[in-house]
C-alpha positions in Angstrom: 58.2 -160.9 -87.4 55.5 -160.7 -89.9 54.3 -163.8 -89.4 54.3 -163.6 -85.4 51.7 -160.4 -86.1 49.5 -162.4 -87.9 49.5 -165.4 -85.5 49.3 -162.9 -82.9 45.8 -161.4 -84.0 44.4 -165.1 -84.8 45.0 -166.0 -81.4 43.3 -162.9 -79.9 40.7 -163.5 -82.3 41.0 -160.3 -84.4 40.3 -160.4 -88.4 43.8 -161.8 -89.7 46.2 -158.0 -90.9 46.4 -157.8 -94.4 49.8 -158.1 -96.4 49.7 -154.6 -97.6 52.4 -153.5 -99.7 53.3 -149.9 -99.8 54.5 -147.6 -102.7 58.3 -148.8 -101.6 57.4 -152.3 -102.1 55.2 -151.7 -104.6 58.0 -150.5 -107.0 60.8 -153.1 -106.3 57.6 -155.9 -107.0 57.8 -154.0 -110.2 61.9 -154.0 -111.3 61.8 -149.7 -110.4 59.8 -149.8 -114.2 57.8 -146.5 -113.1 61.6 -145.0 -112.6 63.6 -146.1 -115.9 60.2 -144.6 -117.8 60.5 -141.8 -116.1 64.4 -141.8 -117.0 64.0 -142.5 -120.4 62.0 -139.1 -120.3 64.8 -137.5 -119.5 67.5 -138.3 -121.7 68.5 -141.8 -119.8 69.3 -139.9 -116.9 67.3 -139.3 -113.5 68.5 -137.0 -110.6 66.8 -137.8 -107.5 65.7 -135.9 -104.6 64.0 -138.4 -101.3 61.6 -136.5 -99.0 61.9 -138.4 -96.5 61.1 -139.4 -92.7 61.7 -143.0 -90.6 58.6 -144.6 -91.8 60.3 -144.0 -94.9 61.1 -147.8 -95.0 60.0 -151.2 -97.2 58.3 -154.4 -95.7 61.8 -155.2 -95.0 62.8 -152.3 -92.2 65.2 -151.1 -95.1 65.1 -147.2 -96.0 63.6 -146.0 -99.1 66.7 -143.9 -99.5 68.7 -147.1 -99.1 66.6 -149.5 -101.4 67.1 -146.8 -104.3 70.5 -145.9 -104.4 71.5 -149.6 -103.8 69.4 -151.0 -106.4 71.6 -149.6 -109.6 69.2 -148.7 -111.3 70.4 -147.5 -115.1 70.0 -144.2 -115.0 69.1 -143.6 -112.3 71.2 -141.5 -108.8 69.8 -140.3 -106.0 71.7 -136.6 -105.4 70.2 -135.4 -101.7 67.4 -135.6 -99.4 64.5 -133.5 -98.0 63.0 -133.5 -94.6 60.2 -131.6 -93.0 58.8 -131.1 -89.9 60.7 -132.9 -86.8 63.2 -133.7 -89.4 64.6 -136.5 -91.0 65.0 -138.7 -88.1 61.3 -137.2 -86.6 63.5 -136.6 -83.5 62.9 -133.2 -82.6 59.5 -130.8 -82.0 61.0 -127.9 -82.6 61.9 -125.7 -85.7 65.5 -125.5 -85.0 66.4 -128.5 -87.5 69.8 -127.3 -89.5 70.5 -129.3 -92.8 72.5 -131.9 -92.4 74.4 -134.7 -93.8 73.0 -138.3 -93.7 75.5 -140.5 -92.1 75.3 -143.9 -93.5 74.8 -142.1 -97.5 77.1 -139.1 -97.4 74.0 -137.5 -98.6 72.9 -133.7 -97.7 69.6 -133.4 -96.0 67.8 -130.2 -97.1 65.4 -129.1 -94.1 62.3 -127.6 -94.7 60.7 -126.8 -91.7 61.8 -123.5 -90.7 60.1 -120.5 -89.2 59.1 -117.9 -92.3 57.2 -119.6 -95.4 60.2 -119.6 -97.9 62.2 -121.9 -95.4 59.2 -124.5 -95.6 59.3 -124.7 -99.6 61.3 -126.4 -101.6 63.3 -123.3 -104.0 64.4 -123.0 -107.4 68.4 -123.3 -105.9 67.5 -126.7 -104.5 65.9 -128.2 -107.2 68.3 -126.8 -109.7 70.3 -130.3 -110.2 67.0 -132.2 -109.6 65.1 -134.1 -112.3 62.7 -135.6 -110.0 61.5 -135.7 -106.5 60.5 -139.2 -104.8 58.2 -138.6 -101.5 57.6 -141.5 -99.2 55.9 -140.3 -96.4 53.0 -141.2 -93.6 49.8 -139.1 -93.6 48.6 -139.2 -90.3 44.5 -139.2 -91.6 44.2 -135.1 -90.6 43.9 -131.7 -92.6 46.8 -130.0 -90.1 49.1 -132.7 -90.5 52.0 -130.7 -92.2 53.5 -133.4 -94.5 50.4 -133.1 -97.1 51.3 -129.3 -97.0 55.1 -130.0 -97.8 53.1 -132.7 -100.1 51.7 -129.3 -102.4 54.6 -127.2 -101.9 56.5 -129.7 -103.5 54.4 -130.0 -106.6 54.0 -126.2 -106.6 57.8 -126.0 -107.0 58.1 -129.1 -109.5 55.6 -127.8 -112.0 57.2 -124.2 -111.7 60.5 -125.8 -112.1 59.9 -128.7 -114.3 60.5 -131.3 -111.9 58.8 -134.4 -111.7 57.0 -136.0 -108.7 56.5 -138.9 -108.0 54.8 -140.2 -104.8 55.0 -143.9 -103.1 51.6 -144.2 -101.3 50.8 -145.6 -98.2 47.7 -146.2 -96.0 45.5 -143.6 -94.2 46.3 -144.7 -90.6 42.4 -144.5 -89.6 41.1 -146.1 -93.0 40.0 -144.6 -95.9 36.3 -144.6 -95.5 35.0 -142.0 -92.8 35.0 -138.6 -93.8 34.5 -136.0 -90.3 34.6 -132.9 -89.5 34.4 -129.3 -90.4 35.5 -128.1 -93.5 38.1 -125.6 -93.5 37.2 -122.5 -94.9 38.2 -121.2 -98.5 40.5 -118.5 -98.7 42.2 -119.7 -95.0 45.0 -121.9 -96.5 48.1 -121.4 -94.1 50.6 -124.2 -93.4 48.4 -126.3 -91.3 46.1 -125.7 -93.8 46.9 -126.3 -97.3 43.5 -126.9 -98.7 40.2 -126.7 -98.1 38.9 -130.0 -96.8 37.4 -131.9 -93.8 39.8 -132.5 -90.4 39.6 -135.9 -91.2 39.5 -136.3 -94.9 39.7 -140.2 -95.5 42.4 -140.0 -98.4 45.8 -141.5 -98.5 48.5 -139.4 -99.8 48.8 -140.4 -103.4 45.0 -139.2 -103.4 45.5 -136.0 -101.5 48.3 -135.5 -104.5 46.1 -136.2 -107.2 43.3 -134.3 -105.6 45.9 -131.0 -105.0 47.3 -131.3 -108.8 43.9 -131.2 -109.9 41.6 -128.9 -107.9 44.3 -126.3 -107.8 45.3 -126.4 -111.0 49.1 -127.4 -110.3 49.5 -128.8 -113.6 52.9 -130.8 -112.0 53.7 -134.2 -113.7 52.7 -136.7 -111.1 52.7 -140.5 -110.5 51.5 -141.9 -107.9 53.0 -146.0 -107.1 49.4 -147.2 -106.0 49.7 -150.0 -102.9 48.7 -153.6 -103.3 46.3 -155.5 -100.4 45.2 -152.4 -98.9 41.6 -151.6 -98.5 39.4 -148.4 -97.3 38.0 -150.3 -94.1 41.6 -151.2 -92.8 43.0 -149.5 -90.0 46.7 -149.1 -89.8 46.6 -152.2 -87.2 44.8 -154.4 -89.8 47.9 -154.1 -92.4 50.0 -155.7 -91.3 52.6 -153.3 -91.4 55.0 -152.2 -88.7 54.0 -148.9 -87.1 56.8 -146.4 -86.8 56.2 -142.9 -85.0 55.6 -140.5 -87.7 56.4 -137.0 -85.0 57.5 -137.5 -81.5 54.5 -137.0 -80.1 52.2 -139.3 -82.1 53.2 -142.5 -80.5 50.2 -144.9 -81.1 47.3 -145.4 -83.7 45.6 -144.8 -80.5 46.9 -141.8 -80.3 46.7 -140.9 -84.1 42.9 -141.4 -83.2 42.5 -139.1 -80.7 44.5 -136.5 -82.6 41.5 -136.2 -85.4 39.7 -134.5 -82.7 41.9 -133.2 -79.7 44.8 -131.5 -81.8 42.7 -128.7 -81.9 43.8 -127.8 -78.2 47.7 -127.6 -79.4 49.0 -124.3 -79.0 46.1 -122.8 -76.5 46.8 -122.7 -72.8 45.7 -126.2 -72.5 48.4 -129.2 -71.6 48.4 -131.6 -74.9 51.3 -132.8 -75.9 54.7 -134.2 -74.5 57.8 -136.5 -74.4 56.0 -138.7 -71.8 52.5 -139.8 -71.2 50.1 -139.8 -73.8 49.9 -137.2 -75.8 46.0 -136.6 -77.7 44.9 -138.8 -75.0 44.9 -136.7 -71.8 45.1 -133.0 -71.8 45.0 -130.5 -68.4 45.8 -127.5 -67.0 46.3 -125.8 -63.8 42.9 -124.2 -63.0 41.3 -127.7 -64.6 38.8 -130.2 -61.8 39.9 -133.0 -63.5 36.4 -134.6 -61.8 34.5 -131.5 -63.1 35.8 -131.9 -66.3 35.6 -135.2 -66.9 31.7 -135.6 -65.2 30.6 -133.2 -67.5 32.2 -134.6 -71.2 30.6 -138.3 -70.1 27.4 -136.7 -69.3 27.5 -135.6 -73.1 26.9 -139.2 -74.2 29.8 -138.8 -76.9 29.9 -141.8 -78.5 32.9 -144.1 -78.5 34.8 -143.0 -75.7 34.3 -141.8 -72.1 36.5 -139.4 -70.0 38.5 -140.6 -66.8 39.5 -137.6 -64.5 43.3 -137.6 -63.7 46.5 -135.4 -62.2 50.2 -135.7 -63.8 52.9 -133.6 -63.8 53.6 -132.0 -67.2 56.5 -132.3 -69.5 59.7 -130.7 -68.3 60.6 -129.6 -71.5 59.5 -125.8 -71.7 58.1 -126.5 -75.0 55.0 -127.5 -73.7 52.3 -125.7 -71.3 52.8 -125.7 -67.3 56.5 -127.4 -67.6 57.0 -129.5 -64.9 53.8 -128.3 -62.8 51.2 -130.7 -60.9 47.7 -130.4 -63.1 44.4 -131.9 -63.8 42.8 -132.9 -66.6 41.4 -136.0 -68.2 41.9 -138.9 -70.3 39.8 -140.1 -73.0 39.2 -144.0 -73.3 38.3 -145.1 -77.0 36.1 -148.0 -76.5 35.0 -148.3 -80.2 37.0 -146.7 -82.6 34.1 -147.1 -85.4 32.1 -144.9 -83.5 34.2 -142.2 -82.7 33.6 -138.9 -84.8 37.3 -137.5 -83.3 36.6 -134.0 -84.6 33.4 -133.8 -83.0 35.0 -135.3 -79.8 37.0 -132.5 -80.5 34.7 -129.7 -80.9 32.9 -131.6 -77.8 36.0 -130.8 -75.6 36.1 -127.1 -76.8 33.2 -126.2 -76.0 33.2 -128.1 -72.6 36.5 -126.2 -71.7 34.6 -122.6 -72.7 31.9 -123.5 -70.7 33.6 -124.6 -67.7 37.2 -122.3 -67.8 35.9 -119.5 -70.6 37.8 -116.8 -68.5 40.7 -118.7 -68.6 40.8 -120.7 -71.6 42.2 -119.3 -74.7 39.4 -120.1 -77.0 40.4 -118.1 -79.8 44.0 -120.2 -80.3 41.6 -122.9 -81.4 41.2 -121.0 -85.1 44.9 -122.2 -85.8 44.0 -125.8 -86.7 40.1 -125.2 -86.8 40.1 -123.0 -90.1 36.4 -121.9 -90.0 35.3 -118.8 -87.8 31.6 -119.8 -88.4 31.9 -122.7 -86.5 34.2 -121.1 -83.5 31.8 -118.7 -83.4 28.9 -121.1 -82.5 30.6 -122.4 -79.9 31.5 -119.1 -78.8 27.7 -118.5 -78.3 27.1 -121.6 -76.5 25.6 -123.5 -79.5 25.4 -127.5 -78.8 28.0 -129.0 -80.5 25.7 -131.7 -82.1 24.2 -128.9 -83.4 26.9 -127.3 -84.7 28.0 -130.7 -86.4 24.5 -130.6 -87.7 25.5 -127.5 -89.5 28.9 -128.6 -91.4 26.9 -131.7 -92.9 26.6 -130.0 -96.4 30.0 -129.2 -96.5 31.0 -132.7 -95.8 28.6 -133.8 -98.7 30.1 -131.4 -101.0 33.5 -132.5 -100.3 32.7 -136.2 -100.2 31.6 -135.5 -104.2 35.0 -133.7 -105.3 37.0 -136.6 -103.2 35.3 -139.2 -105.2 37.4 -138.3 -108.5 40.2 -139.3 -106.9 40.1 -142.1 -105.0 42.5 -144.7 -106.1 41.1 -147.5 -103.9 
């Protein structure tokens, strides 16, 4: 299958995908040595803990759950499983995930994605017969993506509880070079926003691990199994590796694009999201011109994309704004990837929908993923939004000089 990609993208005259190897792969290249260290630390005797979700998986397809309780390892047992938001099997959006048991392991799957804060952190109970705690999952390249919060919780709760970590990396889905976006202010950390740093950071897990341990003085013992073939310039369609849905909603890398920028519309009155369509790629609402709308974004110029005015019928599923009702809207048409700035696209779209719908738009919602007042405010006040990207530049500079400790590529 591997080999059909890569014949694939010669034909179409793409650069040939990389043979990335992830943290997974990484450690079964290397006879699980990291893990009998880390064994022999402990008396000859590991007890192992998997966060976990279904790109939890080796070059192979087979489960990183799988791969380390079959390879009898001396030493070595894997006691139960963690999953966080849209659970194990990333199934579900909402926060009604019960633990479980997995069914081809016996294994019990802790949830820990519930609705008050100590439900969403690993606790002293459940790490009581725990000597370590192996996490193998996807960032999706944003700030408000919740697994780099579950990420810190869980070295939080290994350092207080002398537990080790130990993270098996893989790639930032849109490359590990461009750094975008407003910082998030100090002092605002919530569960969407666990630290404060840029919406699109640029970092691959491992990194955001090391840069967590270190900046807020975690002290947790951490390693980090470091990927082979991937480099900062690759996109997640340059790896070579097989993409698996990382939420229900986030169904392409084109739509893992878009959602750098147009997540900050989830959880205003604005259409977003869904089991069908394209969710981060077309959002609407009722009292939307879809024609209005999209004239006016293209007539900013954005670069990268352009806007195509549309009507669909929202989501069913009463999860999601306007179930089932007609709407309008548009949807936005990447054209070069490179020079998209998605959180400017999104602040763009912000400030077009205050503009056009500020009676009706629910601006303020937009503070739950943004994290930083000064720059709602601007747009509040009608400020351009290239000038108000002007404005978070020094941040981005700052930031760019802290991340640069702890890059591992």
């Amino acid at each position: 299958m591997r080999w059909l990609l890569i014949m694939l993208a010669l034909f179409a005259g793409s650069p040939a995908l990389a043979q990335v190897r992830t943290g997974i792969d990484v450690l079964q290249d290397q006879s699980f040595a990291p893990l009998r260290e880390i064994a022999a630390r402990h008396g000859g005797r590991l007890r192992v803990a998997i966060l976990a979700n279904p790109i939890s998986v080796d070059g192979n397809g087979r489960r990183t759950i799988d791969v380390l309780r079959e390879a009898a390892i001396q030493g070595v047992e894997v006691v139960k499983l963690f999953s966080g938001e849209h659970g194990i099997n990333a199934a579900t959006d909402d926060m009604d995930i019960d633990d479980k048991i997995d069914t081809k392991t016996g294994l019990p799957i802790i949830s820990l994605y519930g609705r008050t804060d100590a439900e969403k952190r690993p606790s002293a109970a459940q790490l009581a017969d725990v000597d370590a705690v192996v996490i193998d999952l996807q960032d999706a390249g944003v700030r408000y993506w919740t697994f780099q919060t579950l990420t810190k919780y869980f070295l939080q709760a290994a350092a207080a509880n002398k537990v080790e970590i130990i993270v098996l990396d893989r790639p930032n889905p849109l490359g590990g070079i461009a750094v975008q976006g407003p910082v998030s202010t100090p002092g605002r950390e919530d569960y969407t926003n666990v630290h404060s740093e840029p919406m699109r950071p640029g970092m691959t897990m491992g990194e955001l691990a090391t840069l967590f341990n270190a900046e807020d003085r975690i002290g947790a013992k951490l390693t980090v199994i470091r990927m082979t073939g991937w480099k900062r310039s690759h996109w997640y369609d340059q790896t070579g590796l097989l993409w698996i849905n990382p939420s229900p909603n986030l169904r392409s890398l084109t739509q893992a694009t878009a959602y750098a920028g147009t997540a900050l519309l989830e959880g205003t009155n604005i259409n977003i999201k869904g089991p069908e369509g394209t969710p981060f790629l077309r959002f609407g609402a009722p009292w939307i011109k879809g024609t209005q709308l999209a004239a006016y974004l293209n007539a900013r110029g954005i670069p990268g994309v352009s806007f195509l005015p549309v009507t669909y019928v929202a989501a069913s599923d009463k999860l999601y704004p306007f179930a089932g009702q007609r709407i309008q809207g548009v949807e936005v048409i990447i054209h070069d990837r490179e020079k998209l700035d998605a959180p400017a696209l999104g602040i763009e779209a912000v400030a077009a929908l205050w503009k056009l719908y500020g009676d009706t738009f629910q601006i303020e919602k937009v503070d739950r993923l943004l994290r930083n007042r000064i720059v709602l405010d601007q747009i509040k006040a009608g400020a351009d939004p290239r000038i108000i990207a002007r404005g978070w530049q020094a941040d981005l500079k700052a930031f760019r000089i802290r991340r640069a400790r702890y890059l591992l590529y």
